[in-house]
KOLKE-833423 format. One line per 3 residues: for each residue x negated, y negated, z negated of C-alpha. Coordinates in nm, 4 decimals. Layout:
# residues N
X Y Z  ... $
//
This chain:
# residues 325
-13.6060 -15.2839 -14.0006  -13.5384 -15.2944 -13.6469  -13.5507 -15.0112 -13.3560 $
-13.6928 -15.0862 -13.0506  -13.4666 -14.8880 -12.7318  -13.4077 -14.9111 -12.4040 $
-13.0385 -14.9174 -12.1552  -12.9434 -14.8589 -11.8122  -12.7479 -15.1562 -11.7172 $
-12.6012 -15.1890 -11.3560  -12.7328 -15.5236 -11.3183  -12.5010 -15.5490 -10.9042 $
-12.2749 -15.3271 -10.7420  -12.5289 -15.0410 -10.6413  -12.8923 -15.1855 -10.8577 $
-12.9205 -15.0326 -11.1810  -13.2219 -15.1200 -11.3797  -13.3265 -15.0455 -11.7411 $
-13.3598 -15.2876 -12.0079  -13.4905 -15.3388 -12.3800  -13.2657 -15.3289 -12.6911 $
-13.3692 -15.4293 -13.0449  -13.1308 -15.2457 -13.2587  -13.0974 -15.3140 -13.6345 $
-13.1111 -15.0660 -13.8861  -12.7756 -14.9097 -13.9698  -12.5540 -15.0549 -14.2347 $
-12.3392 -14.8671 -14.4591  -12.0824 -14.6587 -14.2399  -12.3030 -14.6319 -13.9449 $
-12.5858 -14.3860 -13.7511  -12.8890 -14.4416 -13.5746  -12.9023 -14.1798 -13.2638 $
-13.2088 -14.0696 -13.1321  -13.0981 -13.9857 -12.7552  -13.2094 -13.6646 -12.6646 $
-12.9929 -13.5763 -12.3591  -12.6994 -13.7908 -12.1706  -12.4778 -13.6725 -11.8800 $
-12.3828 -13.8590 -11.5826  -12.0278 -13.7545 -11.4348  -12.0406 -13.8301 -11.1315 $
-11.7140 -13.8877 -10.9693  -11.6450 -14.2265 -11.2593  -11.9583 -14.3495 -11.3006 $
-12.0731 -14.3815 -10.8776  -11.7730 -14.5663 -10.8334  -11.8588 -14.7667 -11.1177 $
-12.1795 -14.8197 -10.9777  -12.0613 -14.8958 -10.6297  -11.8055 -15.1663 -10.7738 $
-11.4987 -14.9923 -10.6945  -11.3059 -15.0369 -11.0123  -11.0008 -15.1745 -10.9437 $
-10.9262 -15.5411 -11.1142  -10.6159 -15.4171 -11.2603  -10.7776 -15.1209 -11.4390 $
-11.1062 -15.3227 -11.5334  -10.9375 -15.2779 -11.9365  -10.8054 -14.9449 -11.8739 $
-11.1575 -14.8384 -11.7569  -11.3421 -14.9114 -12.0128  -11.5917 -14.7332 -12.2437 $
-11.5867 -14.6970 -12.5804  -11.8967 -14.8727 -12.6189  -11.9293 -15.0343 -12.2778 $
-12.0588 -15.3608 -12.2673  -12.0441 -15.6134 -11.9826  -11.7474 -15.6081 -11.7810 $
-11.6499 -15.4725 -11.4302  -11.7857 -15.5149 -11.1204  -12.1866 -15.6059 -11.3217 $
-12.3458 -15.6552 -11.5109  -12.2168 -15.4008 -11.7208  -12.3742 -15.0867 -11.8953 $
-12.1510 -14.7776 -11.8923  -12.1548 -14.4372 -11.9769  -11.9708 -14.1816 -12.2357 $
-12.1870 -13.8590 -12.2268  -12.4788 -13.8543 -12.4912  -12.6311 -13.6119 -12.7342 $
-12.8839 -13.7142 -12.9775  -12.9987 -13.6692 -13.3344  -12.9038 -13.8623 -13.6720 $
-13.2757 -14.0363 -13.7729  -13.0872 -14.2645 -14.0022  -12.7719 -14.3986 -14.2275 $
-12.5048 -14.1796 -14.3601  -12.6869 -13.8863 -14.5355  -12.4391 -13.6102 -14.4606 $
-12.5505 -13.6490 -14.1063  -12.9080 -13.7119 -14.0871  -13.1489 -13.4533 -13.8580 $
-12.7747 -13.3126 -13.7062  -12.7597 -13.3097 -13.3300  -12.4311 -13.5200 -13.2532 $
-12.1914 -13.6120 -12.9617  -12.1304 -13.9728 -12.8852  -11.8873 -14.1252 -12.6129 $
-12.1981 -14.3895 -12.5919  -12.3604 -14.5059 -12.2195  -12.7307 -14.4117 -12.0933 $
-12.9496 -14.5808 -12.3710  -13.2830 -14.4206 -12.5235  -13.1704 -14.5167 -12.9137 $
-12.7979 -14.6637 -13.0504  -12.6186 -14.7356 -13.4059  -12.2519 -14.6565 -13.3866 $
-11.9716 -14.5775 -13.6864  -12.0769 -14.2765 -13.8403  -11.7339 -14.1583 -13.7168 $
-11.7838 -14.2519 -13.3726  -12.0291 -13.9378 -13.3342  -11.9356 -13.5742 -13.3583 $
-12.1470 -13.2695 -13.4649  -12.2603 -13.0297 -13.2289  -12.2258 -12.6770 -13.3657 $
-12.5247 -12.4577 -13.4199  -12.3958 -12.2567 -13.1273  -12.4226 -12.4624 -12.9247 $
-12.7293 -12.5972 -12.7017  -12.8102 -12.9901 -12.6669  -12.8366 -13.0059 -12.3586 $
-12.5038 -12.8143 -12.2697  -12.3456 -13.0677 -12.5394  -12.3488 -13.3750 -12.2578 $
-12.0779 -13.1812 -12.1332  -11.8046 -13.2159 -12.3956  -11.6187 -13.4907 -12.2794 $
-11.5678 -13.3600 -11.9875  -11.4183 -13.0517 -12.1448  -11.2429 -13.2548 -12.3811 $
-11.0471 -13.4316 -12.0328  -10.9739 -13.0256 -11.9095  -10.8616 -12.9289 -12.2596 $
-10.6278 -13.2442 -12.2280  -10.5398 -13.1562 -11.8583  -10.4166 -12.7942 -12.0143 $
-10.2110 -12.8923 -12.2470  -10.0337 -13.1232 -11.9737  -9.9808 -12.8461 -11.7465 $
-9.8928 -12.5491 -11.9917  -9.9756 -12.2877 -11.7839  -9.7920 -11.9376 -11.8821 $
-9.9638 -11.5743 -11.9100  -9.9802 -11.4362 -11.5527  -9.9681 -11.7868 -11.3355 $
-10.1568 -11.7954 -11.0566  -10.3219 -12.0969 -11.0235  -10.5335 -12.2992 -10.7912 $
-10.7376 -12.6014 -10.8284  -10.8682 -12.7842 -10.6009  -11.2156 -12.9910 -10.6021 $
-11.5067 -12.8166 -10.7652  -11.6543 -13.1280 -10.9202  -11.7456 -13.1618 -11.3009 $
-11.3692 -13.1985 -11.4157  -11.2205 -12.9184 -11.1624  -11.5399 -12.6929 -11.2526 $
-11.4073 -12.6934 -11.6074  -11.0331 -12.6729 -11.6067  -11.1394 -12.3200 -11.3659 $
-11.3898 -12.2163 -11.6024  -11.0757 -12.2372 -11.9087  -10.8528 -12.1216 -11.7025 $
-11.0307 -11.7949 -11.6363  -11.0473 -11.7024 -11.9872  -10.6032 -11.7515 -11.9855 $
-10.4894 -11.3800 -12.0431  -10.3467 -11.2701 -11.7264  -10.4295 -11.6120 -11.4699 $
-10.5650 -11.5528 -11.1584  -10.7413 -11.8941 -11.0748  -10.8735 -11.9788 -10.7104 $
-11.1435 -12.2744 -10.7024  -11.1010 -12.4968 -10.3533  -11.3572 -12.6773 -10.2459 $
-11.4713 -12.8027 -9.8772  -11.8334 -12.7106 -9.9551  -11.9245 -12.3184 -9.9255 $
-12.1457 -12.3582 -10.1559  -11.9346 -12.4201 -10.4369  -11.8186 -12.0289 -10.4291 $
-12.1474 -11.9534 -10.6339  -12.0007 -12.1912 -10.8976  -11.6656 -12.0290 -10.9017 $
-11.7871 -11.7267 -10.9206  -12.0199 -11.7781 -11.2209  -11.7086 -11.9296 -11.4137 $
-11.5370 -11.6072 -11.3237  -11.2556 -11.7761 -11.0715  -11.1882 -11.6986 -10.6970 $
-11.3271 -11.9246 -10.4249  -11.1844 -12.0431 -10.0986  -11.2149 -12.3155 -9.8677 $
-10.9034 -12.5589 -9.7931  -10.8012 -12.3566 -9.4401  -10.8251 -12.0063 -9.6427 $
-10.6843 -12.1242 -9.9995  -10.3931 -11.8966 -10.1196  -10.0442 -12.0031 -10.1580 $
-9.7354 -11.9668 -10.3834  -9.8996 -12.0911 -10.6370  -9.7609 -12.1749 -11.0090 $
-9.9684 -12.4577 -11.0918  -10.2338 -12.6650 -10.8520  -10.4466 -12.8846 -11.0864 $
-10.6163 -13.1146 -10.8115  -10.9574 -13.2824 -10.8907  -11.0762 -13.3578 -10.5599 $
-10.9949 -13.7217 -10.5349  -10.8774 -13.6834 -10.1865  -10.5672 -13.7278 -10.0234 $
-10.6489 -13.4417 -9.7940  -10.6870 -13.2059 -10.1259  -10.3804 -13.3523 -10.3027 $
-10.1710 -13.2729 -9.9712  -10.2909 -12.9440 -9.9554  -10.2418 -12.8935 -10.3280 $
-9.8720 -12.9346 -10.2457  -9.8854 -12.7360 -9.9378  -9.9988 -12.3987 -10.1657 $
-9.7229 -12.4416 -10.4222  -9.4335 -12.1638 -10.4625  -9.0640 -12.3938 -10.4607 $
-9.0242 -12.5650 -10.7790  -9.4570 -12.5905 -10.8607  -9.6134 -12.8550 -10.9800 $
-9.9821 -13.0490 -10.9199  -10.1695 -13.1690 -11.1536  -10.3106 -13.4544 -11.0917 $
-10.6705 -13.5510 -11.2484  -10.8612 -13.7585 -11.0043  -10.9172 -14.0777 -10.9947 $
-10.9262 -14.3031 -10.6640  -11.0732 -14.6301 -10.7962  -10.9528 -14.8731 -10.5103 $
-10.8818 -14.6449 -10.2749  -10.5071 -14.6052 -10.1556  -10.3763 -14.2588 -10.1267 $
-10.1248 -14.1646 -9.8493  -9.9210 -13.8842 -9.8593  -9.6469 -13.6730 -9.5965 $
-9.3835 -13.6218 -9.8014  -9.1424 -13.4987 -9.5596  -9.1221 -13.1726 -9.4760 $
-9.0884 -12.9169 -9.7529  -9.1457 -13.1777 -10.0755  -8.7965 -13.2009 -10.1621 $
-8.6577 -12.8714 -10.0339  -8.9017 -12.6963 -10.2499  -8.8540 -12.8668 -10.5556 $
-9.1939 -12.9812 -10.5831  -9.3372 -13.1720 -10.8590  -9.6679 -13.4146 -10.8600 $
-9.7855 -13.5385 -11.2316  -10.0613 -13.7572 -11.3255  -10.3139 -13.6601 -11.6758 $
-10.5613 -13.8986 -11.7952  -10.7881 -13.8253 -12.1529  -10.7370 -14.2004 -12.2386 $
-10.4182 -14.0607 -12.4121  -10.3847 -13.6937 -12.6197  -10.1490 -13.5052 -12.4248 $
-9.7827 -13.5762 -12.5859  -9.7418 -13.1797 -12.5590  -9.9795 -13.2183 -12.8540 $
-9.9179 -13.5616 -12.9630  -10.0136 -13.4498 -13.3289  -10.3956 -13.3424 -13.2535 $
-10.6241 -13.6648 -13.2926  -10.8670 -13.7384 -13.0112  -11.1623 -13.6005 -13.2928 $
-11.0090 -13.2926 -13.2557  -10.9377 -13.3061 -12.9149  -11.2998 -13.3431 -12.8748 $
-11.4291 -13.0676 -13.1756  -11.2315 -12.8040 -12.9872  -11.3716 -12.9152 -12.6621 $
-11.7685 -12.9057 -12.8436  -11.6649 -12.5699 -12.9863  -11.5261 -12.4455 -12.6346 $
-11.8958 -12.5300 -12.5162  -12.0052 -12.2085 -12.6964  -11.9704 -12.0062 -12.4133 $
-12.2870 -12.0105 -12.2102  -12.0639 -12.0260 -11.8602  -12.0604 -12.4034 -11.8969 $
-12.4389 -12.3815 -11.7654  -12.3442 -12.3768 -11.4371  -12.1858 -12.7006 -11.4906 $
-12.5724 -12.8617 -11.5409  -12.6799 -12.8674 -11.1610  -13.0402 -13.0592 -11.2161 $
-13.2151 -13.3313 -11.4884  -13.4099 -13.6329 -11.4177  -13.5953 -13.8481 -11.6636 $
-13.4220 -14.1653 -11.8097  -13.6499 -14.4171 -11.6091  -13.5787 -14.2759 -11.3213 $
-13.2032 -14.3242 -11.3611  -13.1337 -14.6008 -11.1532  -13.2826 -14.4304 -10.8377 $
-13.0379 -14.0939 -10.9974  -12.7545 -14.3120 -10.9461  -12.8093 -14.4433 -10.6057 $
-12.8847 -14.1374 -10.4919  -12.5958 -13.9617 -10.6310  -12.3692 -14.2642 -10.4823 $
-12.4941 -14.2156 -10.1388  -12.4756 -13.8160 -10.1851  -12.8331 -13.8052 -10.1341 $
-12.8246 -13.6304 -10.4347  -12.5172 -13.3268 -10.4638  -12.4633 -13.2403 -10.8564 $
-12.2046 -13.1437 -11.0801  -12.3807 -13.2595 -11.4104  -12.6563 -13.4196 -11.3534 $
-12.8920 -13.4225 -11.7020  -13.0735 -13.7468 -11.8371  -13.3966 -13.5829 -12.0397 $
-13.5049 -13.8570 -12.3140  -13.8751 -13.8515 -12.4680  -14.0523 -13.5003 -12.4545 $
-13.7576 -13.2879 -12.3627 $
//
């Protein structure tokens, strides 16, 4: 038996087209996923379509089930939902998690797919590995009852470290972003809002997500003496130049770098499956919504992209719909 599907494959820097796949059936150990839903995050995967990984992190870049290589062709993507239609029997009809790319059909290891739990809609589920990279961010930064704490950049990842951090007893967090509009965001996650010029200072923590030197200067800028940033975004080939004069080393400050490629060694027991079952049972709470900023059909993904690239297109989440839904 074989499955016809079809891929998004960026075939240049900047043309993405789809393409059939003839998948065989599953073989003991392994899943066939229906696609329902897929995410694109859109800070990694534009630059990835613009061809702005760097050569040196072309292996650190990768997938889990990428294939092609950096610049093109390549086919890329890690946020997909879908149903079990075949193989191991425990799982069949469950709606599952997969770090898989943009493709209407896939078999993977049965234990390369997680379940989503009943509480937890399909569509919201495209959203757990981003989570997953704020509940890793978290346990990097171990912030403490009471801390006030800012973080700058209201894109996907930045829109959910706020929307944790709100629920920390006692933590007053303050969203930056340079667009105004992003204060409807914060305030549906339950976090303050302010604009670079007006952002509060003495803070505890800064978690920056902006991928900006502008935003990681000013994350330093807002720290009390002996703070630390966070740092979570990633520049692709873009250098990043700092002033580090001035009050860096009177104040004690502190810049650190977290990346979900690794579990945080603050919790170097927890596997990355249950990095990522905590993150999918996070997703619970119906706040995450505001995360999913608009849906386009899979054909149409390779216009998505562009569009998204060129900021044609402003999103958080963007949502891939598959078949009927």
């Amino acid at each position: 038996m074989t499955v016809d599907a079809h891929a998004f494959w960026l075939r240049a820097p900047g043309e993405g087209e789809i393409r059939p796949v003839r998948l065989a059936a599953p073989g003991p150990g392994e899943v066939l996923v229906r696609t329902r839903f897929s995410g694109v995050s859109r800070g990694t995967e534009t630059l990835v379509f613009t061809g702005r990984v760097p050569a040196d992190q072309h292996d650190a870049m990768r997938a889990p089930f990428q294939e092609g290589d950096f610049p093109a062709p390549v086919k890329y993507g890690y946020l997909s939902v879908g149903t079990v239609e075949a193989g191991e029997e425990r799982l069949l009809g469950r709606t599952v998690f997969c770090l898989y790319p943009h493709q209407s059909a896939y078999v993977v290891p049965a234990d390369a797919v997680t379940v989503v739990p009943d509480g937890v809609p399909a569509q919201r589920a495209v959203l757990a590995g981003t989570v997953e990279t704020a509940v890793n961010a978290l346990w990097d930064a171990a912030p403490l009852v009471g801390d006030r704490v800012t973080v700058i950049g209201g894109g996907m990842v930045g829109c959910a470290v706020t929307a944790l951090l709100a629920r920390f007893p006692g933590v007053r967090v303050e969203l930056v972003d340079a667009d105004p509009a992003r204060a409807e965001v914060a305030a549906a996650l339950g976090a303050d809002f302010a604009v670079p010029a007006g952002a509060t200072g003495e803070r505890d923590l800064v978690v920056h997500a902006s991928a900006t030197a502008d935003g990681l200067q000013r994350g330093l800028e807002l720290l009390r003496p002996e703070g630390t940033v966070l740092e979570l975004s990633w520049y692709g080939d873009r250098p990043v130049t700092l002033a580090l004069g001035g009050a860096f080393h009177s104040r004690r400050l502190g810049i650190r770098s977290s990346q979900v490629g690794t579990v945080s060694p603050r919790r170097a027991g927890r596997s990355y499956a249950a990095r990522l079952a905590l993150a999918l049972d996070l997703l619970a709470d119906p706040v995450f919504d505001a995360l999913l900023t608009g849906r386009s059909r899979f054909d149409d993904l390779p216009d998505v992209l562009d569009r998204l690239a060129s900021g044609g297109l402003p999103a958080l989440c963007h949502l891939i719909t598959y078949g009927e839904e």
